[in-house]
N, C-alpha and C positions, 0 to 999 in steps of 0.2 A: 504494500500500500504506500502510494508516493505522498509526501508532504507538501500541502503547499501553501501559499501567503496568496494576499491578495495587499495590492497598495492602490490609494483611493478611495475614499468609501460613499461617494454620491452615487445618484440614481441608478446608473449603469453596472452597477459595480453589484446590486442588487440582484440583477439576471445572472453575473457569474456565481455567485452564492447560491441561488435558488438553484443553481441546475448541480448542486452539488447532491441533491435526492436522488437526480440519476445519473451521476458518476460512478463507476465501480473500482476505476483503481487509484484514485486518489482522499485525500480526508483534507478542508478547510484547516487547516492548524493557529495563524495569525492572519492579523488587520494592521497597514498603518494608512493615515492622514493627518496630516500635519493641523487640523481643527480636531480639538478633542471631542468638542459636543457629536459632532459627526461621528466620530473614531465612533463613542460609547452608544450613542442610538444603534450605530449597528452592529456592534457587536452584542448590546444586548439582545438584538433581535435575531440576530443569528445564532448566538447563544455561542460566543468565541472569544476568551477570557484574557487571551496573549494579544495584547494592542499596544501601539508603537506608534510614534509622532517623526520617528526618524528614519527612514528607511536604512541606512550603513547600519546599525542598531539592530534591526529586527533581521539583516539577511546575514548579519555575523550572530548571532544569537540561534536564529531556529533554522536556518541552514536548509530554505526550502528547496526541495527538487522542481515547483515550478513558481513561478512568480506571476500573477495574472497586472499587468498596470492597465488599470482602470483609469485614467485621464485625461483629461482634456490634450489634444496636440499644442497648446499655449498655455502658459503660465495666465493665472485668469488675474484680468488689471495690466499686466506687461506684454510686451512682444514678444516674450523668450519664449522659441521651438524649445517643449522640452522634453521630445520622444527618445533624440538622439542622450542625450546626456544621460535618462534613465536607464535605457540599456543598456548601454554602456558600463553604467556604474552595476548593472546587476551580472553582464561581462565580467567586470572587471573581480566581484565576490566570488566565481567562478558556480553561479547558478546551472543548474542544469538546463534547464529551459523557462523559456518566457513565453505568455501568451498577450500581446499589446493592444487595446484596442484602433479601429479604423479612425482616421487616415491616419495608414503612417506614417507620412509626410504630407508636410503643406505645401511647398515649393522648392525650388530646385536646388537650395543652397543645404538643407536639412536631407535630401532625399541622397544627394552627393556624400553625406557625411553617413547614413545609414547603410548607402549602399558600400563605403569604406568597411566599414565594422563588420557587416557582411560576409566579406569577403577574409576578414582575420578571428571570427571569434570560434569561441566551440560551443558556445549557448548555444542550441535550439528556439530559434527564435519564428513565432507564430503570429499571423497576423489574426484578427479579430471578425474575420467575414465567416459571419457562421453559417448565412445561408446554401453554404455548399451543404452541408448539415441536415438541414429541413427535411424530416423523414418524406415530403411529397416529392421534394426536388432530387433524392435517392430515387427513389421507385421511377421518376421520370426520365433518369441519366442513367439508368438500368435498360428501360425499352430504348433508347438512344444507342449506349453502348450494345446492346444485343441486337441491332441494326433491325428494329420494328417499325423505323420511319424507312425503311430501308436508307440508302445513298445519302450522307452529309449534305444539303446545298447549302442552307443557308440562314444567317442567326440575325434575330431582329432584334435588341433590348434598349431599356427605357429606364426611367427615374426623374418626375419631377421636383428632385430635390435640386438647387444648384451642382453643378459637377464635384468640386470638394466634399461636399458630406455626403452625397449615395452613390456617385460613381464607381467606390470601393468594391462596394458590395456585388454592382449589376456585374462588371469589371471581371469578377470573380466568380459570378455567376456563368460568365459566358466563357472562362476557361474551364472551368470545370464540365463543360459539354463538351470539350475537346479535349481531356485530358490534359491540359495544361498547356496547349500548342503557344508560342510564344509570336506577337504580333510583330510583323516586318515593313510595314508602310501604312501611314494614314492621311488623309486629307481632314483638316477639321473647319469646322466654322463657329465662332463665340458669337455673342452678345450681351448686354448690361455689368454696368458699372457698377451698382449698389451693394454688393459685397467686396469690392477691391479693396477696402480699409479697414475691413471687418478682423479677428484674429484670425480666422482661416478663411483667405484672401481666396475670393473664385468667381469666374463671370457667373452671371447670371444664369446663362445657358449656351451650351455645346452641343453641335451636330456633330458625326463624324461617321467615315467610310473606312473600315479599315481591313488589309487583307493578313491573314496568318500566315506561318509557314508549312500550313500543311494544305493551302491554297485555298483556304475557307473566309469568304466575304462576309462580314459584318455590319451592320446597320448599326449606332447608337444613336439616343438622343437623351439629355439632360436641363433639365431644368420647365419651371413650371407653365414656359411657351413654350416645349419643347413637347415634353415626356409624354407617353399614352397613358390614359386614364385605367387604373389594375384594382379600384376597389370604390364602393361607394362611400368611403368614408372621407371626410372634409383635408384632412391633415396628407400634407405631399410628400412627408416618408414615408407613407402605406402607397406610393404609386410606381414601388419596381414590378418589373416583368421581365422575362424574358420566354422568348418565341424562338425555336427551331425546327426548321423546314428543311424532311429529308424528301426523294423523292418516290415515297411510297408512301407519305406522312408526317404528322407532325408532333408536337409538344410543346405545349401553353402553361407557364407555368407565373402565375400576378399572385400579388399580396393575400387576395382573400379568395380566391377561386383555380380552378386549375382548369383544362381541356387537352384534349388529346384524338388522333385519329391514328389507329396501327393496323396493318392488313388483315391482324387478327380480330381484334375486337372491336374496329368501326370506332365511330366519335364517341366519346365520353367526355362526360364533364360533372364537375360537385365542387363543391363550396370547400374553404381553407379556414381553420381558427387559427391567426396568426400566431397570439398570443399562447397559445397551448403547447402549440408547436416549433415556440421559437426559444424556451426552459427546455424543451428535449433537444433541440439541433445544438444549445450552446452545451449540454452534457457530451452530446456526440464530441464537437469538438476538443475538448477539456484530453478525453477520455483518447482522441487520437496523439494526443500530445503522449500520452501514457506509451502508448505502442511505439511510438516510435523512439520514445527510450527506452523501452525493452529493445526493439530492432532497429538498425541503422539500414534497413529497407524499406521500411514501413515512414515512409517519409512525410509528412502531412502534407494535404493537398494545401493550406493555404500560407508553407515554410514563408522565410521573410525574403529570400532571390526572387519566387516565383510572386511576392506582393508589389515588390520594388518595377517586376517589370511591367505590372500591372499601369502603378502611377506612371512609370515613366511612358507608357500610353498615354494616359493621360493630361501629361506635360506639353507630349507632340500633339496632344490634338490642340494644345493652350497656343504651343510654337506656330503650326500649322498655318492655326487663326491669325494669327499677326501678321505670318511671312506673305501668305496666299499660296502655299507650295506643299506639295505632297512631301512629308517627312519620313524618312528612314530608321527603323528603330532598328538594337536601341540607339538610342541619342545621347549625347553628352548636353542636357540643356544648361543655357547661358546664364552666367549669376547674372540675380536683377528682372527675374521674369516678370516678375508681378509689377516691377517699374513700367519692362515694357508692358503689361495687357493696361494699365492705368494710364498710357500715354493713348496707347492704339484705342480704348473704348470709353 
């Protein structure tokens, strides 16, 4: 049974906790955040007695095998990225693995310094997209993988959240129908200025075309003139989706609903409790983190190389929009992005 901590104790931080009922090879052991009243509300609610305001403290003290960071990508009040530094610092105690919540990075100056550490650490380092997870979106990447839409053609996905906060996910989504195939060209196109100042700086909204290397065309679109409508509920992080269209069929798989058509069993479609099912995908997740420190094959689909190359998608489709030019990944993108999309929009 593995050990682990969790640092941060807001909202979020309460779904990794709750899905500790259905983890099986790990046990919650300590809390820190640097506000006590927080710290104690939830530890008393989670009923977890070892709470810490320090994190050097608690990861020299209980010596956990995974670290969950639950926080914000900014320092809240200041500008400080503070994704890189934390991992780093749990790098540096020589944790075994980390699971970090989405976005990993905000821009391309933090993204550079993650994708460094990357490449030197031996933490297991896990990003926080747990919808690969979603026992509906298994059963769906099941008949995909088992060629029931028959022949690959083609992935449509959506999110009308600004690009920064839900593109993670869809991003993630739409590799994980491909086994992780790694994106080689995109054209993008932005729009709106109204988050450019914000802590996690993002246009308004993103289109973009982009092809794989396993020659698979992609459709995306973000933000809230952008994204397709995936639930009738008011709030625009309940409106990812994503669609794949093989040529025998397909798989629809939106926030509150699912659909599908396979040669065997004709169209279907039923309704999704997100909420039900998104305590069991974040256990899934936790609990691959488990496996793959038992096996160094059992790799997790959402490691932190295959998240980074996600963003750096995402960067080119930021570049793309400013250049007018079909970009090549990956990219080395330019310190000063968010200068330029603030000049350019």
């Amino acid at each position: 049974m593995y050990k682990t901590a969790i640092l941060g104790c807001r909202g979020r931080a309460r779904a990794h906790a709750a899905a500790y009922r259905f983890v099986k090879g790990g046990k919650l052991a300590a809390i820190c955040d640097m506000n006590e009243e927080r710290l104690n509300g939830f530890g008393d609610h989670f009923e977890i007695s070892s709470r810490y305001t320090d994190l050097d403290v608690m990861l020299e003290k209980e010596k956990p095998d995974l670290l969950h960071i639950v926080t914000a990508p900014v320092l809240r009040g200041t500008n400080q990225r503070i994704r890189y530094p934390l991992m780093k610092q749990a790098s540096d105690h020589g944790v075994p693995a980390v699971i970090v919540e989405k976005p990993v990075a905000v821009e391309s100056e933090d993204w550079k310094q993650i994708a460094g550490l990357a490449e030197e650490t031996e933490t297991k380092i896990v990003v926080n997209t747990q919808l690969n997870f979603h026992p509906k979106n298994l059963e769906l990447k099941r008949d995909v993988a088992e060629s029931r839409i028959g022949e690959l053609k083609f992935i449509d996905a959506s999110a009308r959240n600004p690009p920064v906060n839900q593109a993670p996910h869809v991003l993630q989504l739409v590799s994980s129908y491909i086994d992780n195939s790694r994106p080689v060209k995109v054209l993008g196109q932005i729009s709106g200025n109204e988050r450019l100042v914000s802590d996690e700086p993002s246009p308004m909204n993103a289109a973009a075309h982009v092809l794989y290397e396993n020659g698979l065309h992609v459709s995306l679109a973000f933000g809230t003139e952008m994204g397709t409508l995936a639930s009738e509920a008011s709030g625009t992080h309940v409106h990812k989706r994503v669609f794949v269209m093989g040529s025998e069929g397909f798989v629809h798989w939106r926030f509150s609903s699912w659909e599908r058509f396979t040669r065997e069993g004709g169209y279907e479609e039923g309704p999704l409790n997100y909420g039900e099912q998104d305590t069991i995908e974040q256990g899934n997740l936790t609990d691959a983190v488990f496996d793959w420190l038992d096996d160094e094959n059992s790799v997790h689909p959402t490691h932190l190389k295959q998240s980074l190359a996600e963003f750096n998608l995402l960067l080119g489709i930021y570049y793309s929009g400013i250049t007018n030019k079909v970009i090549e990944l990956p990219f080395n993108p330019p310190d000063g992005l968010m200068d330029l999309l603030r000049e350019r929009l």
